[in-house]
C-alpha positions as CSV (number, residue, x, y, z in Angstrom):
1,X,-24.5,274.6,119.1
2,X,-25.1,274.0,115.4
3,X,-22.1,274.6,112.8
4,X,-21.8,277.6,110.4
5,X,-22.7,275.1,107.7
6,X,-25.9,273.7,108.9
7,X,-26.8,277.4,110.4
8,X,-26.2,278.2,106.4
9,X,-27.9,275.2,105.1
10,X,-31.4,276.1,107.2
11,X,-31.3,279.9,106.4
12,X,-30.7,279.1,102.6
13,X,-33.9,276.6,102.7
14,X,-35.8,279.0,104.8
15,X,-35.2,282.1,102.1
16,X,-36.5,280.1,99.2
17,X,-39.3,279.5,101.0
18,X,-39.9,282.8,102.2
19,X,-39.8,283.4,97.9
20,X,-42.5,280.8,97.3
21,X,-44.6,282.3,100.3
22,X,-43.9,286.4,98.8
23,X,-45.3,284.7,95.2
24,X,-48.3,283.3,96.7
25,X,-49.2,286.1,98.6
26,X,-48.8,288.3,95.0
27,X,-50.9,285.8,93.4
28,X,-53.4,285.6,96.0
29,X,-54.2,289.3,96.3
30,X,-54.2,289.5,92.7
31,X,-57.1,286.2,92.8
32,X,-58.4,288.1,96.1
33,X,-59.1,291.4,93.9
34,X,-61.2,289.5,91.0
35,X,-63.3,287.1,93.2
36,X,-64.1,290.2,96.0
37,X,-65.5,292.4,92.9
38,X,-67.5,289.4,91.7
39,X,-68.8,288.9,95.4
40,X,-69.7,292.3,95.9
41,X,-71.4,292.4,92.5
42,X,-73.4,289.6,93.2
43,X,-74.3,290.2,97.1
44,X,-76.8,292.8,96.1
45,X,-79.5,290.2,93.5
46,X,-78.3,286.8,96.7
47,X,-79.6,289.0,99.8
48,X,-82.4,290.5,97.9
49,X,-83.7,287.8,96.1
50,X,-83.5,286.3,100.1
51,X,-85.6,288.6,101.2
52,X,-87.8,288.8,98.5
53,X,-88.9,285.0,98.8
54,X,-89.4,285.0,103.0
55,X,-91.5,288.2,102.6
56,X,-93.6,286.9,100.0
57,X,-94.1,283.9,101.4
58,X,-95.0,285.5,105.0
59,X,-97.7,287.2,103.4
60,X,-98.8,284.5,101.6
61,X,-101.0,282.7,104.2
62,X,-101.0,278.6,104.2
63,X,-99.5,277.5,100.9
64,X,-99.4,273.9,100.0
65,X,-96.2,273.5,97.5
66,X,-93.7,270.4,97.4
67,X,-90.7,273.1,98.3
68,X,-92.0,274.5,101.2
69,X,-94.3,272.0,102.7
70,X,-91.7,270.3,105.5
71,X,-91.6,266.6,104.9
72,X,-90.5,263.5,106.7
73,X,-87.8,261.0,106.0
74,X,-85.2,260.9,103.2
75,X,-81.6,262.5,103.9
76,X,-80.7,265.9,104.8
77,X,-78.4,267.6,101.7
78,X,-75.8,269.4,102.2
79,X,-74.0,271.7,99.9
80,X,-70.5,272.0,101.2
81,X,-68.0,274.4,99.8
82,X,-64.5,274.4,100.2
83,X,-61.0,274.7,98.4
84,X,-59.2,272.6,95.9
85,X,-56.7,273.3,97.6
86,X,-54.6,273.7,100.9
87,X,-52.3,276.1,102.6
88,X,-55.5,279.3,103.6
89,X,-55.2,279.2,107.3
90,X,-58.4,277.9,108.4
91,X,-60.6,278.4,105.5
92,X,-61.4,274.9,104.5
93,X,-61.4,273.6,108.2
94,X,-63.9,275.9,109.2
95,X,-66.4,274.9,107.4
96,X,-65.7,271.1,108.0
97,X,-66.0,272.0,111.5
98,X,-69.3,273.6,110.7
99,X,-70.9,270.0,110.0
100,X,-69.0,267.5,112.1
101,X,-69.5,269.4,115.5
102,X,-72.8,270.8,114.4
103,X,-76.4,269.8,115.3
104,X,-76.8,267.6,112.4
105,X,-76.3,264.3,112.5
106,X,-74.1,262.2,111.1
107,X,-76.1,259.3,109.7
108,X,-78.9,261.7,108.3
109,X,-76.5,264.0,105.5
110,X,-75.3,262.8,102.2
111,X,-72.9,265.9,101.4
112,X,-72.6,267.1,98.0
113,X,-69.4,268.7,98.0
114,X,-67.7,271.5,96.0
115,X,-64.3,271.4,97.1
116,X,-61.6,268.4,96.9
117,X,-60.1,269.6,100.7
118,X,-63.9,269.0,102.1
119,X,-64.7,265.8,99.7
120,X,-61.5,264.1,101.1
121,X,-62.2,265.3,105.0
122,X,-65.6,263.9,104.8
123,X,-64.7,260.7,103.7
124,X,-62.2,260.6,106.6
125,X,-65.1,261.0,109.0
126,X,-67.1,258.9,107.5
127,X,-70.1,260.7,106.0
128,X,-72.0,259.7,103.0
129,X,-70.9,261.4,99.6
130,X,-72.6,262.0,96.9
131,X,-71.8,263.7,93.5
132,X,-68.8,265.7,93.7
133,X,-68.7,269.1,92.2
134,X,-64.9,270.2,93.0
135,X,-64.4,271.8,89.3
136,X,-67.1,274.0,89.8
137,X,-65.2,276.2,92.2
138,X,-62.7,276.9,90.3
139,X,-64.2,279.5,88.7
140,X,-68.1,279.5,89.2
141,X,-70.7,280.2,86.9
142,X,-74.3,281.0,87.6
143,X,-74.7,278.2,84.5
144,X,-72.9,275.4,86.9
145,X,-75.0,276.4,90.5
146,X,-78.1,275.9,87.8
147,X,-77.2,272.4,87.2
148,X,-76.5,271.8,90.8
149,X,-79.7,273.4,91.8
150,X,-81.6,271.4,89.1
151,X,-79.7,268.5,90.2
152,X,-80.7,269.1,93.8
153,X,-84.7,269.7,93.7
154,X,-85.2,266.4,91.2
155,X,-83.7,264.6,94.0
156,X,-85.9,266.8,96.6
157,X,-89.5,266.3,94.3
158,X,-88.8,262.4,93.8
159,X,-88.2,262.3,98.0
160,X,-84.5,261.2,98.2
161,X,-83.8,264.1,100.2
162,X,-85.5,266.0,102.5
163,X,-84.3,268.9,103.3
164,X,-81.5,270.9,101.7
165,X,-78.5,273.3,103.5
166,X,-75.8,275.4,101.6
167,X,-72.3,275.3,104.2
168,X,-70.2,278.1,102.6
169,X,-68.0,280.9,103.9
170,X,-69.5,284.6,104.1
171,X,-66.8,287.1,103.2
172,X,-66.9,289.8,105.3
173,X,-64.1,291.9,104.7
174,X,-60.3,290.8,103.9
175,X,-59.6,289.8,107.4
176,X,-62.7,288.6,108.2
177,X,-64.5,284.9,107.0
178,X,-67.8,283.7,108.3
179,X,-68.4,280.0,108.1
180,X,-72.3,280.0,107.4
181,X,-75.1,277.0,107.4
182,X,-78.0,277.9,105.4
183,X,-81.4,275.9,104.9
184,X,-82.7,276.0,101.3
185,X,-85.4,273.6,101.4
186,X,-87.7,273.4,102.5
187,X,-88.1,277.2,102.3
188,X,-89.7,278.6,105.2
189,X,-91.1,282.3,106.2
190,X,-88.6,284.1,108.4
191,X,-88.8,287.3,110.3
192,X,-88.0,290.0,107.1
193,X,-86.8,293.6,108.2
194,X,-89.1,295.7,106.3
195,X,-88.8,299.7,105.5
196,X,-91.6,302.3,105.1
197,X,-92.3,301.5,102.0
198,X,-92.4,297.9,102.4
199,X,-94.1,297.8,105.7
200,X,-97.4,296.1,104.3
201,X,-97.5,292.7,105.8
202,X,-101.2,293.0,106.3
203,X,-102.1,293.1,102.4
204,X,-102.7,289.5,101.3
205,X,-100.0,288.4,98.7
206,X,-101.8,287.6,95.1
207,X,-100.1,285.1,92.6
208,X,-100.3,285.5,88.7
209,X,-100.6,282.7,87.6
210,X,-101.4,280.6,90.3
211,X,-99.5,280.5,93.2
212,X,-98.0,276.7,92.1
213,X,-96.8,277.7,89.1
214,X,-95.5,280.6,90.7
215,X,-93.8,279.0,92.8
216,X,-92.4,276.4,90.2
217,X,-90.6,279.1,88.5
218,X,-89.2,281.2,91.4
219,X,-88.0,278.7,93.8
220,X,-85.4,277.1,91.4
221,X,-84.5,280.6,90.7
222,X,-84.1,281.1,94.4
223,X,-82.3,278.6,95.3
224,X,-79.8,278.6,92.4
225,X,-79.2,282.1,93.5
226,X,-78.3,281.2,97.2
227,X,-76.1,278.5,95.7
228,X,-74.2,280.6,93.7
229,X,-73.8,283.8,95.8
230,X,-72.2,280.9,98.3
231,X,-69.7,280.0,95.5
232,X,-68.5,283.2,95.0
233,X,-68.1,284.1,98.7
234,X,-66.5,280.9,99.2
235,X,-64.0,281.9,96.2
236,X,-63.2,285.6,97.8
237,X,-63.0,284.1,101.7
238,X,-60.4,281.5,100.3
239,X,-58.4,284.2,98.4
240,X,-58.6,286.5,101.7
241,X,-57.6,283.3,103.9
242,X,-54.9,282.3,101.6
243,X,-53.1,285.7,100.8
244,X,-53.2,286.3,105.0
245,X,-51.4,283.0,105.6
246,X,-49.1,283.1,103.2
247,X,-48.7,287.0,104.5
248,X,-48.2,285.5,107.8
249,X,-45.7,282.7,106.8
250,X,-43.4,285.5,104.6
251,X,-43.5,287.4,108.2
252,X,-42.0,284.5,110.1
253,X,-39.6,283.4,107.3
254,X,-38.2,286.8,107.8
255,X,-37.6,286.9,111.3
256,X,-36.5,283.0,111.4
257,X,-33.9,284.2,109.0
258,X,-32.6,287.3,110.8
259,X,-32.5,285.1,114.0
260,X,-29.9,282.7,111.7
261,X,-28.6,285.9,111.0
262,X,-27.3,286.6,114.2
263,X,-26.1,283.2,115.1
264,X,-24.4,282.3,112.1
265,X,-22.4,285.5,112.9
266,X,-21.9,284.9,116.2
267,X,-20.9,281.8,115.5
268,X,-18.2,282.9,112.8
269,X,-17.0,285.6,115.5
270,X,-16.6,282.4,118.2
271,X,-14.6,280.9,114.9
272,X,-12.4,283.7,114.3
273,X,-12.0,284.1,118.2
274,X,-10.6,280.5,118.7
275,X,-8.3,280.7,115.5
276,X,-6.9,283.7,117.1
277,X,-6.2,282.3,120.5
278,X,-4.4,279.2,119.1
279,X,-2.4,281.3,116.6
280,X,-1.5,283.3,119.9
281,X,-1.2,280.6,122.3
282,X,1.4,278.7,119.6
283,X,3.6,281.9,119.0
284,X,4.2,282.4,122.8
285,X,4.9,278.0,122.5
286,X,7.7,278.5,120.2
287,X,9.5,281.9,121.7
């Protein structure tokens, strides 16, 4: 059985823990507040804008464009976004697991990665890297997923990639995190949930301008969009993560300590006990 000091020892190092955990958890709710306004703000123009694009394209007919004609040959981009930093459960894991056990392979992807905790996991496994975008997440921008979109479809129009996917984490709610992979390019017409109003898939879709030029100015806009309604998911799905672990660590501090608790007093009691008896057992020595 351990002694009353190191019983003493361990419950005074768990406590200040359990203080660095309680501050986290503060900060983090506070973060959690700020980046789930911006993510709800933003969810609204990212889903629309979505559906916008695959419904006009769907009604569009055969359209030959450089970003939505599917192509052969040159790597598979992948925008991966993750922390800076550690200690949010499974946050940043989740989405690494997303592309290593995933249907894409290995020696097709070159990642672009926004995020130092997925930069440094995927250079563990061995996947190609490219620019690295980390500082973005601190606090995104719509200015910085610009760049990276611009970034991103020079490489796509001069064929060094082929196809582009966004790997980011869809907050749900403050409990729940979605890891999601999303193809950007080439953009492709999906099934679009219509209403009433909407419901007029038969009525050819007519460009002003032309339908290139068109497209030359809305597909930036669209991807850019995806790109940063990603970032600021990401950003509330990490705060949620974070301020639920650290929640979850305060929780066990407390009962490891109240568990100390009992045996450091139990093992003061067994102390005073054995004092006792000797005190006793050399009184009745001597008379």
């Amino acid at each position: 059985m351990a002694s009353m000091r190191d019983i003493k020892r361990r419950k005074s190092s768990i406590q200040s823990t359990q203080q660095i955990t309680k501050a986290m958890k503060l900060v983090s709710t506070v973060k959690l507040q700020k980046s789930k306004r911006r993510a709800m703000d933003a969810r609204d123009y990212f889903s629309y804008m979505y559906r916008t694009v695959q419904s006009m394209l769907a009604k569009a007919g055969t359209i030959q464009h450089p970003f939505i004609t599917p192509r052969e040959g040159g790597k598979k981009a992948v925008i991966m976004i993750t922390g800076n930093r550690g200690l949010a459960g499974g946050y940043n894991s989740n989405v690494i697991k997303l592309i290593t056990r995933g249907e894409l392979k290995k020696e097709d992807l070159i990642i672009y990665t926004l995020g130092s905790k997925g930069r440094e996991a995927m250079a563990r496994y061995g996947y190609e890297l490219a620019e690295d975008y980390s500082d973005m997440i601190e606090n995104p921008e719509y200015i910085d997923a610009m760049c990276l979109s611009t970034n991103l479809l020079n490489a796509f129009k001069q064929g060094e990639i082929g196809e582009i996917y966004l790997a980011y984490t869809h907050f749900k709610n403050t409990v729940v995190h979605e890891p999601v992979l999303m193809k950007l390019l080439p953009v492709e017409a999906g099934d679009v949930e219509e209403t009433a109003e909407e419901s007029v898939t038969e009525v050819p879709m007519n460009f002003e301008p032309a339908e290139q030029e068109a497209l030359d100015l809305i597909i930036p806009k669209y991807v850019t969009s995806l790109i940063y309604g990603g970032m600021v998911e990401s950003v509330a799905s990490e705060n949620g993560a974070r301020m639920q672990a650290m929640d979850s660590a305060t929780s066990n501090a407390e009962e490891l300590v109240d568990k100390l608790t009992l045996q450091y007093n139990r093992a003061r009691q067994g102390s005073i006990t054995q004092e006792l008896t000797e005190i006793i057992a050399g009184a009745n020595a001597i008379s």
